[in-house]
C-alpha positions in Angstrom: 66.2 -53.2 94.6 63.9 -50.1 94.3 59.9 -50.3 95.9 57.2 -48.5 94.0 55.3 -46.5 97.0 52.8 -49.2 95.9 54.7 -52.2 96.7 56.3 -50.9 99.8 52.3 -50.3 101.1 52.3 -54.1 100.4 54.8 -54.8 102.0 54.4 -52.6 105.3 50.9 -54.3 105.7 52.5 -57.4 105.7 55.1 -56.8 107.9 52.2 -55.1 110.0 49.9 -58.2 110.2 52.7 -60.8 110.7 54.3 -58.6 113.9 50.5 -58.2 115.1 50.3 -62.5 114.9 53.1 -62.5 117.1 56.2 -62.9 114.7 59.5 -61.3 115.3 60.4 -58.4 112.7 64.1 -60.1 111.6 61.9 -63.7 110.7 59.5 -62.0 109.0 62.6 -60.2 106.5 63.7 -63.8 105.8 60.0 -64.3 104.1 60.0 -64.2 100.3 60.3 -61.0 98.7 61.0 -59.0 101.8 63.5 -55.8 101.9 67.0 -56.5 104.5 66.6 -54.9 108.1 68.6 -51.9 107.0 66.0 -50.7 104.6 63.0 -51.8 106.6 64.6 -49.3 109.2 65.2 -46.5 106.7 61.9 -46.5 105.4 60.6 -46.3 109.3 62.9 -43.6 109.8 61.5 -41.8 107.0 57.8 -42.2 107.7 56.8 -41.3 110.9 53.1 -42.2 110.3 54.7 -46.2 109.2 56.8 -45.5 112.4 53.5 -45.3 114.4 52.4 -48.5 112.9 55.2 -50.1 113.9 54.8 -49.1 117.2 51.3 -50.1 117.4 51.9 -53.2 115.8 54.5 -54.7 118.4 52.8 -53.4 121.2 49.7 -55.8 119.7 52.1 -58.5 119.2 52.6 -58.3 123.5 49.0 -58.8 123.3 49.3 -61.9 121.3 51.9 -63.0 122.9 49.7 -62.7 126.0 47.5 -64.9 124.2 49.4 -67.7 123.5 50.5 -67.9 127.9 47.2 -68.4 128.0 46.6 -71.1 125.4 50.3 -72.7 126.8 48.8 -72.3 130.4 45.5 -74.2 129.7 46.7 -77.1 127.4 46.8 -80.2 129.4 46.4 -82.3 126.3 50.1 -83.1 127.2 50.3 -83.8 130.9 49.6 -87.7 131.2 51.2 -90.0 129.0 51.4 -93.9 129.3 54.3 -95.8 130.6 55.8 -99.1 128.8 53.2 -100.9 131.9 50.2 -99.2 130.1 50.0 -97.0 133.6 49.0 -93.2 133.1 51.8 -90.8 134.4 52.6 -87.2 134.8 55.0 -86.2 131.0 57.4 -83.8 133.2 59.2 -83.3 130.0 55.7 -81.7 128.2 54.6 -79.8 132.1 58.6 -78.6 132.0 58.8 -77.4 128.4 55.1 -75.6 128.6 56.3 -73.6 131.7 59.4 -72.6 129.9 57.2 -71.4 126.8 54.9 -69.4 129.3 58.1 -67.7 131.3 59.6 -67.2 128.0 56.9 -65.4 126.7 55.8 -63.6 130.0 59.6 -62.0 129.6 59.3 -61.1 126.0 55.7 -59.2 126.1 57.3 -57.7 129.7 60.2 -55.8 127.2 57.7 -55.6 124.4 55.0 -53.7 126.8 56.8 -53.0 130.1 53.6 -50.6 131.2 51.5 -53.4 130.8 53.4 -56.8 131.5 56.1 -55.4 133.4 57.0 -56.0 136.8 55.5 -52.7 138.8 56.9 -51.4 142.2 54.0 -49.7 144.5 55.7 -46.4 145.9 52.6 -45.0 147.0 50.8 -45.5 150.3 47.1 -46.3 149.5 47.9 -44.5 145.9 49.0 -41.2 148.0 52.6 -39.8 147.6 55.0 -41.0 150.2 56.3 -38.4 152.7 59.9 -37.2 151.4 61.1 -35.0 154.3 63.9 -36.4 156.1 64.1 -35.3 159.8 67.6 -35.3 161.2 69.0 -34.9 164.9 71.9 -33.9 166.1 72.3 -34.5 169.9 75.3 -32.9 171.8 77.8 -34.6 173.1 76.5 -34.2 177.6 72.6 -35.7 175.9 74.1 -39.0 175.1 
């Protein structure tokens, strides 16, 4: 199918907003309308200004995705449920699922944004280099 550079605007803003709002690029070509993967990627590859609105785009949708651990993290509308005896208890199935949500999505914006939500190493000492000279010693034989 050919795209007026018209409709292909359209349809980069709407890719745009959806990845922004957290949705994954391969469900949002499913949508209506939408161009396959292949020539989503082709177009990228040929604009490097729609390439950079990609790019700023999913590194947003680590953001959202941020947003929803947050919203996961605080719901506790979930947490007590009654028994058949009418007796409040903890729902381990709802506490369960919402900490899988929250480590699935702390993994997913940490390979979406690794600077930001990745796990970081400290290889400084009080944010100075570390000292990379290594001092050898050779005793003889009659020191030992």
């Amino acid at each position: 199918m050919a795209y007026s550079e018209e409709h292909k605007e359209k349809i980069f803003n709407y890719i745009f907003d959806e990845i922004i709002k957290g949705r994954a690029l391969r469900n949002i070509l499913k949508d209506e309308n939408m161009p396959d993967v292949t020539t989503f990627y082709v177009w990228i590859e040929k604009d490097e200004q729609k390439a950079k609105q990609y790019a700023r785009a999913t590194e947003l949708r680590a953001e959202a995705i941020f947003e929803e651990i947050l919203e996961i993290a605080d719901d506790s509308s979930g947490d007590i449920v009654l028994n058949k005896d009418g007796v409040e208890v903890l729902n381990t199935e709802f506490v369960q699922r919402s900490r899988l949500k929250v480590d699935t999505r702390k993994w997913i914006a940490s390979k979406l944004n690794p600077k930001k939500y990745g796990d970081k190493m400290d290889v400084t000492s009080d944010g100075k280099g570390l000292d990379q000279t290594i001092k050898i010693t050779i005793k003889k034989n009659e020191d030992i």
